[in-house]
N, C-alpha and C positions, 0 to 999 in steps of 0.2 A: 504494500500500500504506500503509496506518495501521497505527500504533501503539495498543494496547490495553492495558489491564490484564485480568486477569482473577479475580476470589476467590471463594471459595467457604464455607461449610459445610455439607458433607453427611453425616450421622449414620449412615450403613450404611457401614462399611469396605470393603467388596467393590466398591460401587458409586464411592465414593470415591476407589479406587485406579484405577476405567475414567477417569471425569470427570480425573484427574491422566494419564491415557497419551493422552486425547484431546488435550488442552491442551499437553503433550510434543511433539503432532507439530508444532504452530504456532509458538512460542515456546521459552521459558524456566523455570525455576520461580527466581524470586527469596525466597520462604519456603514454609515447606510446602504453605500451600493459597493462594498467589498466583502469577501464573503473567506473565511481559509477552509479548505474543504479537503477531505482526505477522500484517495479513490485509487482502485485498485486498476489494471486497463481495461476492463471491463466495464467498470465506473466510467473511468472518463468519455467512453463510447457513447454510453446512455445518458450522460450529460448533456453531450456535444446535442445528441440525437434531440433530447428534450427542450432545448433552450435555443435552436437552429431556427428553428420555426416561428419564438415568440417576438421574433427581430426585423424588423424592418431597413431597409436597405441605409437609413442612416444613424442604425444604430449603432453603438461599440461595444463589443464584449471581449473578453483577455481571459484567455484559463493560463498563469504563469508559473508554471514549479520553480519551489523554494526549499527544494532539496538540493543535496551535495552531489546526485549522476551529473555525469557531463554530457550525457549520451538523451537528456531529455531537450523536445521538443516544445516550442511556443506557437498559441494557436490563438490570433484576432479575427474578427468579424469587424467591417468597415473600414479598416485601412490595410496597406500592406504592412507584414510586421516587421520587425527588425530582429538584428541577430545579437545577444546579447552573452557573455560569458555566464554562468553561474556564481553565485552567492552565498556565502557561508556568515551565517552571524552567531558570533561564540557568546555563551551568559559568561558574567563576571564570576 
């Protein structure tokens, strides 16, 4: 199971409020439209599957892993995405 982020903005309330109860059933919500959500690849499939739909062509959604592979992928909705290294944040 990985660790994820998940953010969003989606402009239609209605539809905003689903994408927020889908993201509920996996995770967390750590601010209103971010969510940290654990998924196995499986998960993240029926994620994708479920939240594909509630979007409108100017919306933006971000599933970002904030685990230590180096080997994982970045997947947005609305823009092209960029390529970023991974992130490792140590506690004190």
């Amino acid at each position: 199971m990985s660790r994820y982020i998940a953010a969003y903005d989606v402009s239609d309330d209605n539809q905003r409020q689903r994408v927020a109860r889908v993201l509920d059933r996996f995770g967390v919500r750590l601010q209103w439209s971010v969510f940290e959500v654990w998924l196995d690849p499986d998960e993240l499939v029926e994620l994708r599957r479920k939240v594909g739909p509630l979007l409108s062509e100017h919306d933006q959604f971000e599933i970002i892993p904030i685990d230590v592979s180096p080997n994982r992928g970045r997947w947005r909705w609305g823009s092209e995405a960029e390529t970023y290294e991974p992130v490792t944040v140590l506690g004190r």
